[in-house]
N, C-alpha and C positions, 0 to 999 in steps of 0.2 A: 428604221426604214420600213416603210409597207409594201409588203408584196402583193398584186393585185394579178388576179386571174378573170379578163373581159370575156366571158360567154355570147357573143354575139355571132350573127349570120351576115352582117353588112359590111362590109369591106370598108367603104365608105367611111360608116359611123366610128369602128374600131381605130382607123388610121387618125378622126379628129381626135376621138378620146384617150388615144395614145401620146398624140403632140400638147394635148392639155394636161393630160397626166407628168408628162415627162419632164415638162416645166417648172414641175415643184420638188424641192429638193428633198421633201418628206416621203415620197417612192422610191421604192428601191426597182424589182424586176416586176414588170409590167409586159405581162403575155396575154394570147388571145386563143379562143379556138372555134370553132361554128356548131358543134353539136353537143348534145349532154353526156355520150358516150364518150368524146375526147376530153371533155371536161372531166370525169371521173379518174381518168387517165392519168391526167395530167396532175389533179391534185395527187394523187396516192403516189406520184413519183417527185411530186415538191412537197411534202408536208410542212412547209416552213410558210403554204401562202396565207398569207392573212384575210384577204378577203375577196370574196365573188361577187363580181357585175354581171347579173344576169338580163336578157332580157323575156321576155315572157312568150314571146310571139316567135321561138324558133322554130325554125321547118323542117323538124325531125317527128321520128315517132313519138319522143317524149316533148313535152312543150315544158316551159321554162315553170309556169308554177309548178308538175309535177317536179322538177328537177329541185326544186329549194326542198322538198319534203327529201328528197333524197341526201340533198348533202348536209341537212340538219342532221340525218342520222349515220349517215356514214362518217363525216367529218365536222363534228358537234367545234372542234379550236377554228373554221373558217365560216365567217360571217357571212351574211346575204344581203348585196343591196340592188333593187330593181331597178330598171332603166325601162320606160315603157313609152309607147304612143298612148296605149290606153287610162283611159282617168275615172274609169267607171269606181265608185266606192267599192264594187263587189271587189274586182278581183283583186282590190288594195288590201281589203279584208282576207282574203285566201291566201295570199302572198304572206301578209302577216304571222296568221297561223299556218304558215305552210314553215316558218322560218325564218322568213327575211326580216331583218333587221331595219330596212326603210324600202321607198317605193317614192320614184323621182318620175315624172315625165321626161319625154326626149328633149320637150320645147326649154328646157330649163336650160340655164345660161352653162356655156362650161363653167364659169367660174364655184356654181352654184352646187355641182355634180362633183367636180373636186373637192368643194366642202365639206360635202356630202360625208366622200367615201373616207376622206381622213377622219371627219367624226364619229362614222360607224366604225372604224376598225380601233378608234381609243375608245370605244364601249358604249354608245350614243346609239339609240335606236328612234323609229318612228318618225323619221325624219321623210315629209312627206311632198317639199321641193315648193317653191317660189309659186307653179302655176296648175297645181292642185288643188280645188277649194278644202280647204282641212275643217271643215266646218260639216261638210256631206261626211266628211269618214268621222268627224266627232260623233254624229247622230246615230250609225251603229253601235258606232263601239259603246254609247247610252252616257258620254262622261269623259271628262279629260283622264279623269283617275282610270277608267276603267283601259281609254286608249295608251297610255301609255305601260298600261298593265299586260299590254296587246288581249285583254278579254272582251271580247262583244258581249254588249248588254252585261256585264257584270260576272258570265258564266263560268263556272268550274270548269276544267277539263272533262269532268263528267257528265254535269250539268248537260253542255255540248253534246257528248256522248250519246247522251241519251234522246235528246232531240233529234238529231242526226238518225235514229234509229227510226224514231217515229213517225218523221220526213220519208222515211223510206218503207213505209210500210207494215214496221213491226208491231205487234199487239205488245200490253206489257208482258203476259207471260214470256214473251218471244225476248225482249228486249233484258229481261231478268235472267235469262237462260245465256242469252248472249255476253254480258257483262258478267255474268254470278255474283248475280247480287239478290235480294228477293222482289216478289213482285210489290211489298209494301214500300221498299226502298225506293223504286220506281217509282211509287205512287209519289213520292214524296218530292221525288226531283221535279216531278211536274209543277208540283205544286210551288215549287220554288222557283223553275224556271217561268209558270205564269205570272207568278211577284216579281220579276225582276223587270219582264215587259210590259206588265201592266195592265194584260189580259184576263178575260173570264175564264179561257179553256184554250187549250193547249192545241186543239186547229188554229185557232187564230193566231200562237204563237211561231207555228208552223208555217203561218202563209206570210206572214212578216217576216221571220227569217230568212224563206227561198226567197222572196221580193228585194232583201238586202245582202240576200247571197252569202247568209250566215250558212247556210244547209243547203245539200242539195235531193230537189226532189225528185 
């Protein structure tokens, strides 16, 4: 039986997604809460839920992509999958690396979103929902291999890293000092992250990135 925890703010939406859920014999306890702070709550007093429906657009301090980065680390046994209006590839990318395990729009059938969520929680990720073009998120992430690797463009966790850094300002010595690594090392990651996008230099990989909402600047 899977136990599902619906993070949502809609009354509305929770009440349909509960009567679709509730219809399949493959659920077990199926609850809801409206913020991320009761969402934490709630898990650390069920450790037994299997997986979170988030959606990204709550109306709290924390907003729903921050919240996946948070239950990836606090509760690495409960999966993430997104419920959204939005279809922009970025924040499908954020979501990704933020933790989530898929990313569905609202418009998707229930039938579609029950699939969904029983696929994610038997270990099935990147599942990206009927009326998502998976074509715009294939083109960051540079590859089916690479998207189902959840890596944009091919990149290490480092790799990232170190872009992220550069996006934001940092010189290499800065960015060497930050990671402890040397500033040769650095040199090098550039050099790899240009290869992977295809770029002469590492501004232009920068402005691709924040343009695809790999990094922000």
């Amino acid at each position: 039986m899977i136990n599902v925890l619906l993070i949502e703010d809609s009354t509305v939406f929770v009440m349909g997604l509960k009567l679709a859920l509730g219809g399949n014999p493959s659920f077990g306890r199926i609850e809801s809460v409206a913020s991320p702070g009761a969402a934490v709550a709630y898990l650390n007093a069920h450790p037994d839920t299997d997986i979170a429906v988030v959606d990204i657009s709550l109306e709290a301090r924390t907003d729903g992509l921050t919240l996946l980065g948070i239950l990836r680390d606090a509760f690495p046994g409960v999966k993430s999958l997104v419920l959204s209006h939005y279809k922009n590839p970025a924040y499908i990318l954020r979501a990704i690396t933020s933790g989530a395990s898929a990313y569905l729009a609202k418009d998707s059938s229930p039938q579609s979103i029950v699939e969904a969520i029983a696929e994610v929680a038997g270990g099935k990720c990147l599942f990206f929902g009927e009326t998502i073009d998976s074509e715009k998120v294939l083109s960051i992430f540079g590859g089916r291999e690479n998207m189902e690797a959840g890596k944009p463009r091919g990149l290490t966790s480092r790799e990232l890293e170190v872009l992220q850094l550069a996006s934001s300002g940092y010189s290499n010595p800065q960015i060497a000092s930050a990671l402890e690594i040397s500033v040769n090392t650095v040199d090098s990651y550039k050099e790899r992250i240009k290869g992977k996008f295809g770029l002469d230099s590492i501004v232009e990989c920068i402005a691709f990135a924040a343009a695809s909402g790999i990094v922000t600047v």
